[in-house]
C-alpha angles and dihedrals in degrees: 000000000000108000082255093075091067115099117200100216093186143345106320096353122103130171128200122197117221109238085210096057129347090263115140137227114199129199106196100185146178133164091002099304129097148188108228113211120195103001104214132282107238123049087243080058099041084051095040086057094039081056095041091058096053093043084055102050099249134133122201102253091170147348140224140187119204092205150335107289126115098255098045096051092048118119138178133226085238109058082068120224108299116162106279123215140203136151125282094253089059103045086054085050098052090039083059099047097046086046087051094061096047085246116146120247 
């Protein structure tokens, strides 16, 4: 995902579209900083937002998943380690599955 994928659909929110399904990434910024919903689905994705980003000014204040699927829970080194959100249902979801693989919270 090149910096040129993302669409800014109004002022300081920008959506990218993954190539891979039309699954989306948000950036929902103001005064530099921005909530990232939905980081992107392929590790090329998950880099060209990282870069796009960067390219934009903004830094990751904050992230949120919207559910427990694979391409809504994804995260890059990059964004940093802002607090990351998600509704109750998901996070009891995730804490079962990591429970049910034996992995540390």
């Amino acid at each position: 995902m090149q910096p040129r994928d993302v669409v800014e659909i109004t002022t300081g929110v920008w959506v990218a579209t993954s190539s891979l399904y039309q699954t989306t990434s948000t950036l929902i910024a103001r005064e530099g900083g921005a909530l990232l919903v939905d980081p992107a689905w392929t590790p090329d994705e998950l880099e060209g937002l990282a870069v796009t980003i960067d390219d934009l000014g903004l830094s990751i204040t904050s992230g949120y998943s919207t559910h427990a699927h694979y391409d809504h829970l994804l995260w890059h080194a990059c964004y940093g380690e802002p607090p990351r959100w998600a509704t109750a249902r998901t996070v009891e979801v995730i804490a079962a599955a990591r429970d049910a693989a034996g992995t540390k919270r």
